[in-house]
N, C-alpha and C positions, 0 to 999 in steps of 0.2 A: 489656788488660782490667784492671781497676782490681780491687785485693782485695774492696773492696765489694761492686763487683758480680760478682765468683768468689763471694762467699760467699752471698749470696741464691740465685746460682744453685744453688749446694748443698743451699740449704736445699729450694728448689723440690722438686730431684730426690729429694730424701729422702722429702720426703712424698708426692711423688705414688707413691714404691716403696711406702711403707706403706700408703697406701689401698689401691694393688692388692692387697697380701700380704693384708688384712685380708676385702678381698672376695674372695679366692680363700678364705681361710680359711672365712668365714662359709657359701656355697656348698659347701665341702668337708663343714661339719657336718652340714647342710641335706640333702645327698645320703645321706652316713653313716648318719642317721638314718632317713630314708626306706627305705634296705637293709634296716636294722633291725627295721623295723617292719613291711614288704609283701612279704622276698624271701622267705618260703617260703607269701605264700597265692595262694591260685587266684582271681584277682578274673572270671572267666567259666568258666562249664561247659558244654560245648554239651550239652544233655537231650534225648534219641531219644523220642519221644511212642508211642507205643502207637497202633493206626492210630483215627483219628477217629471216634467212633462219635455221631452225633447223636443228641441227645434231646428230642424235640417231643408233643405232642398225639396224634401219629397212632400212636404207640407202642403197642406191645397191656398192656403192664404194666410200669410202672416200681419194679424193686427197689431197696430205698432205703437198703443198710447194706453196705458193704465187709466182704471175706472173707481172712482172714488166709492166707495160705501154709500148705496142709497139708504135714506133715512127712514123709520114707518112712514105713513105717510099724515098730513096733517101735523109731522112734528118738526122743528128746527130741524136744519142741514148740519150733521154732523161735522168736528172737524177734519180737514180734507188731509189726509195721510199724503207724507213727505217724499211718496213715489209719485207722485203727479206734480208736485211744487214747480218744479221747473221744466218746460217744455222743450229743453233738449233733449231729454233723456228717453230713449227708445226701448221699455219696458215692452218684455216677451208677455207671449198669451198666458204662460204661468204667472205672473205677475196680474195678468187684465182677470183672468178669473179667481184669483186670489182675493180679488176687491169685487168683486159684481156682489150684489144686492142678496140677500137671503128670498130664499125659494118662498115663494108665496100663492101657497095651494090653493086659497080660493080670492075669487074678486074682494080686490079691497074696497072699501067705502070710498063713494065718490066726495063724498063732502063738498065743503067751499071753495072753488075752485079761483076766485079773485083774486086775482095778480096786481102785487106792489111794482109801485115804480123801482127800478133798480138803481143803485148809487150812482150818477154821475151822467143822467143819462133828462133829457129835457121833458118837464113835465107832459106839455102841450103835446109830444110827441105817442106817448102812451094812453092819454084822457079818451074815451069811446064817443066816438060820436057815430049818429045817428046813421043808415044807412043809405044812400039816394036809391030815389026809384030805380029797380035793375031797366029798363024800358030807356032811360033818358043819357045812352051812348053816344059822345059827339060824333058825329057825319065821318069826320074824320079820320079818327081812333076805329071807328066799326070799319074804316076801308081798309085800315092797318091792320087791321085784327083777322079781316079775312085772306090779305094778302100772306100773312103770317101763316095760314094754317096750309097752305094751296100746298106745299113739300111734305105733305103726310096726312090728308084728309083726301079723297077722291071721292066728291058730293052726289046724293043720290041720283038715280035717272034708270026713267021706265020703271017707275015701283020699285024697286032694287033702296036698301038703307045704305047711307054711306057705308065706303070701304076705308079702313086705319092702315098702314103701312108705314114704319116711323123705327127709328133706333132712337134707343133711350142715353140719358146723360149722368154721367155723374161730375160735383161742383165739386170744382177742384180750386177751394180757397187758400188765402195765402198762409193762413196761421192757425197749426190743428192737424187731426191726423183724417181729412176728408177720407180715406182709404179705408177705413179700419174695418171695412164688410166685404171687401174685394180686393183682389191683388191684380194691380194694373203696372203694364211694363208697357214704355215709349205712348202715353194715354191713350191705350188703347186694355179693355178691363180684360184680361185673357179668363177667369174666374169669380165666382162669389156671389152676394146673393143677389144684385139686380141679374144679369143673365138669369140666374135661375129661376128668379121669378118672370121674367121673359121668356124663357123656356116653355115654363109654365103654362103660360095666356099663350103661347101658339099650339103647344100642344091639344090642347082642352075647348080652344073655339072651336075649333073646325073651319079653321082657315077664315075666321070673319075678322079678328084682328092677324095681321102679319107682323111679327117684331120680328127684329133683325138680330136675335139674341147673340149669334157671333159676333156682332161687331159694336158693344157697348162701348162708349167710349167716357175718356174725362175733358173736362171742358174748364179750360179758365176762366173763371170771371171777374177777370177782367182784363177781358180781349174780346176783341167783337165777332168773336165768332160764336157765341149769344144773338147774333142778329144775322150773321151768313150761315147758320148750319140750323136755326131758328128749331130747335129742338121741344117737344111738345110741351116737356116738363125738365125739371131739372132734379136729382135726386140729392141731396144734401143728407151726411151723417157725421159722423165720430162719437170720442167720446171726451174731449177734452174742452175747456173753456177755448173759443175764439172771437177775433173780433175781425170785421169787414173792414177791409180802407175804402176811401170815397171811391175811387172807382168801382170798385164790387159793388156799392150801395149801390152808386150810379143807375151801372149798368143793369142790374139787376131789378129796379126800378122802372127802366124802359121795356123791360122783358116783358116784367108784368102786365102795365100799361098796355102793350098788342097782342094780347091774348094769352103768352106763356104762364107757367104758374110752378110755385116752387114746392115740393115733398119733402120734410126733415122726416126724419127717423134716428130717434136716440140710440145707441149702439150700447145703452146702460139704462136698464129698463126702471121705468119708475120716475117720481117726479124730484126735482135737486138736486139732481147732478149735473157736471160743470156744463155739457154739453145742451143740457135744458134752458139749462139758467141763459146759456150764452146765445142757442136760437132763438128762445123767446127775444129775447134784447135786441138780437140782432136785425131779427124781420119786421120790430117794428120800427127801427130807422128804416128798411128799405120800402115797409108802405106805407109809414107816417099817417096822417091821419085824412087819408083818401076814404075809408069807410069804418065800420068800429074795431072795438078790440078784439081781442082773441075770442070767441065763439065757441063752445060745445056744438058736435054735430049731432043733430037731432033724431031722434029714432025715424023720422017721415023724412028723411033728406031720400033722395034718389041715391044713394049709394046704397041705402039699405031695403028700399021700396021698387026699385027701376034699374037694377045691377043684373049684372050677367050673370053672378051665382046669387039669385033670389033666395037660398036657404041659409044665407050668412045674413040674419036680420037685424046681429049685434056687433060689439066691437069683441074678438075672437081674443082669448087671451096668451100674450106674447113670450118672449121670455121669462122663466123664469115664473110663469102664470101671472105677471102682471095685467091687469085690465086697465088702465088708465082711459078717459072717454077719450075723442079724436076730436084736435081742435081745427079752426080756422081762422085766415084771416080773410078777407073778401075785397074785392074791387068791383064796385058797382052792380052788388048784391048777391054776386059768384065768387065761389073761390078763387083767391089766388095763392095761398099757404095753407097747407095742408100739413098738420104734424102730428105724428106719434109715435108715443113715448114706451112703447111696449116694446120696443127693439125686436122686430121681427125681422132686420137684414141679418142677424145672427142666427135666427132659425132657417132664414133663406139659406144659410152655407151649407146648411140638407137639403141636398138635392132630393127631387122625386124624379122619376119616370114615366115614359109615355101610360104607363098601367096605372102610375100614383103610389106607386109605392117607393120605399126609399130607394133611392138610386145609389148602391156602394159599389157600383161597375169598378176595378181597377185598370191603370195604362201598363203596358208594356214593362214600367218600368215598377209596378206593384203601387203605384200611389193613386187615391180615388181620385175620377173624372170629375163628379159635380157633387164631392160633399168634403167639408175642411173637417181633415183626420183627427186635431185635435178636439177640436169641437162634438167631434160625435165618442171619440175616448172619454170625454168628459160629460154623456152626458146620466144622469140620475145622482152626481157626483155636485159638481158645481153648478152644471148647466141643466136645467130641468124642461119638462113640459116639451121635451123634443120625440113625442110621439109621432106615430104615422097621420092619427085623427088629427092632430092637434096643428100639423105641418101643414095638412090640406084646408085647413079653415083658413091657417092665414093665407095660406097661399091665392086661396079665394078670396080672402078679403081685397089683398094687394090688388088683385086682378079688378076686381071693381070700384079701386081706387083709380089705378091709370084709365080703364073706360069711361069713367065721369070725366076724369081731366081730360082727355080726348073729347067729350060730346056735349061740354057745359056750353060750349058757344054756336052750338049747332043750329039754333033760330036768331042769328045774325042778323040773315036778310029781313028779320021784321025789329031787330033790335030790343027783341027779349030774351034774354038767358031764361036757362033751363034753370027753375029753382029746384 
C-alpha cells in the first residue's frame, strides 16, 4: 500500500469518526434537553367523571349555577372551586351536585353563631341595635300596612278567623341564578319547589288557606310591581354570590316598611356558601339598622308554639340533614327576613300528593309532574335525607313559615304585632 493511499485512507476514517461523534453529540443535546424540559410534567391524567347525569327537555327543572363545597361547620370557608369563579358560566345539575356539601346524618352543633362584618360593607350598617317597642307603629305606616294586606287577607266577621287567599312570588334579582329551585318560562314559575310547597298548604288546610299554586309567579325587584301586585312575601334563593343595585335595595326597603316581608332559602345547604355569605350582606343593606341583627328564632316563637302543624316544634332537618337554626331580621319587633340555610327548595322539587306521599305521577310524555327527575335519580347518592318522613316535616315546616308571615300583623287595628 502506497503512503498516498494509507493517508487518504486516514483521512477517510477520521472523518467518518467525527461525523459520528458530532451526531451522537447533537442527539445527546436533543435528549438532554428534552429531560429538561418534560421530566417532571404529567402529560396525561386519567379524570374519574362523577356518574353521568343527562340533561334534556324532559327534565322537571334545570338548576343553572354551581355550588361551592360547604365547609364543617365552625371552620374557615374552603377555597371556592374554579367552576363558580365566573358567573357566566351556566354549570349543569351534574356539576351543582358535584359540589353540594357532604351528607351530614345528624344535627350539627349550633355553636357561635356571630356574624362579622363583611369586607367593604359600612360598619354602622351591621352594629345591632336595640329593638323598638313592637306597639309604637306610626299612624301612618299602620294605614299602609293594612292597605297593603286588603288583596290577600279577607278579615274576620261573625266569629269566623280571617280567610288568606294570595299567590306567592319568587325575587327575581338582577345578579345570580334567583331560579335555581324552579323552572320559570315568560315569569310565570310552570314547576318546582315553591308551587309544591303551595300545593302543599292547600292541600292539607282544608281550604282555610287558599294558594294559588298554578300561578306562582317571578317578580322584579326592581319594578314597582312590588307595590301593585303587593305580594305577601317574597321568596328569594340561589346558590351563587349576588349583589342588589340601589333600586332593588330601594324598593325592597319600602316593601318591607308596609308590611311585606322577605324568605331567603339557600339552595346549598349549610353555613358559607356564596349564596349565605351574599344574603346575609345583602338584607342588611336593605333593613339597615331599623331594628337588630340577625336573630335566632327561638323555640317559643309562634311558628313553633301557634303554627298550623303544632307537631313541628323544631327546625326539621334539610338537605342533605343539615339543621342549621332559622334566622331573622325584624322591623319593629316582627319579622321582616326570614332565612334558612338548610335548602329545603331542593327537597321541595319532591313533590307529595294529596295522601302525602311522594308524588312520581308521570305526563303523557313519560316525564314527572311535581318532582325534578334528577334530583330524585340522585337521591341516597349525592342528595340525601329525601325521605317520605323527612319531605313532610319540611313541608310543614314551610307551611308554618308562610302562616306567620301571613298573620304576624294581624292585631294592626290595636298596633301590636303578634310576637
Amino acid at each position: 500500500m502506497s503512503p498516498r493511499h494509507t493517508t487518504s485512507e486516514v483521512r477517510r476514517n477520521l472523518i467518518g469518526r467525527l461525523a459520528r461523534s458530532r451526531d451522537f453529540s447533537i442527539s445527546l443535546i436533543l435528549h438532554l434537553i428534552l429531560v429538561v424540559s418534560f421530566g417532571s410534567r404529567i402529560l396525561y391524567v386519567a379524570v374519574h367523571e362523577p356518574p353521568e347525569i343527562s340533561s334534556g327537555d324532559e327534565q322537571f327543572v334545570q338548576p343553572q349555577a354551581a355550588a361551592n363545597p360547604a365547609p364543617k361547620h365552625e371552620s374557615p370557608a374552603p377555597e371556592i372551586p374554579d367552576l363558580i369563579k365566573q358567573p357566566s358560566q351556566q354549570p349543569s345539575i351534574q356539576d351543582i351536585i358535584t359540589h353540594l356539601p357532604p351528607p351530614q346524618e345528624s344535627a350539627p352543633p349550633i355553636g357561635d353563631m356571630a356574624l362579622k362584618t363583611p369586607a367593604g360593607l359600612d360598619p354602622a350598617i351591621s352594629r345591632p341595635l336595640p329593638a323598638p317597642d313592637a306597639g309604637q307603629i306610626p299612624r301612618e305606616q299602620m294605614a299602609a300596612m293594612k292597605e297593603f294586606r286588603e288583596d290577600w287577607v279577607k278579615p274576620s266577621s261573625g266569629g269566623r278567623p280571617p280567610e288568606y287567599q294570595f299567590t306567592a312570588y319568587i325575587g327575581q334579582y338582577a345578579k345570580g341564578d334567583w331560579n335555581s329551585t324552579n323552572l320559570v318560562a315568560n315569569n310565570k314559575v310552570e314547576n318546582g319547589s315553591l308551587p309544591n310547597l303551595l300545593y302543599f298548604m292547600s292541600a292539607f288546610s282544608n281550604s282555610k288557606v287558599k294558594t294559588n299554586y298554578q300561578n306562582v309567579k317571578a317578580i322584579r325587584l326592581d319594578s314597582d310591581e312590588l307595590f301593585s301586585e303587593k305580594p305577601p312575601f317574597i321568596f328569594l334563593t340561589g346558590t351563587r354570590d349576588f349583589e342588589l343595585s340601589p333600586q332593588e335595595i330601594e324598593n325592597l326597603r319600602k316593601y318591607l316598611m308596609i308590611g311585606g316581608a322577605i324568605w331567603g332559602d339557600s339552595s346549598v345547604p349549610g353555613k358559607n356558601s356564596r349564596f349565605d355569605i351574599a344574603f346575609r350582606r345583602e338584607m342588611k343593606k336593605v333593613v339597615g339598622n331599623v331594628d337588630s341583627g340577625w336573630e335566632r328564632l327561638p323555640a317559643q316563637h309562634p311558628v313553633f308554639t301557634k303554627a298550623f302543624f303544632p307537631e313541628v316544634r323544631d327546625v326539621p332537618a334539610g338537605l342533605n340533614s343539615y339543621r342549621d337554626p332559622v334566622e331573622v331580621l325584624k322591623i319593629h319587633g316582627e319579622i321582616a327576613v326570614v332565612y334558612t340555610a338548610n335548602d329545603y327548595g331542593n327537597m321541595w322539587q319532591v313533590g307529595l300528593d294529596k295522601s302525602g306521599k311522594i308524588d312520581l305521577r308521570r305526563n303523557e310524555k313519560g316525564a314527572f309532574v311535581a318532582t325534578n327527575e334528577k334530583i330524585w335519580d340522585n337521591r341516597g347518592t349525592y342528595l340525601r335525607n329525601l325521605t317520605e318522613d323527612s319531605l313532610k316535616q319540611s313541608y310543614k315546616f314551610g307551611t308554618n313559615i308562610v302562616i306567620h308571615l301571613l298573620t304576624r300583623w294581624e292585631n294592626l287595628n290595636t298596633g301590636a304585632s303578634r310576637l
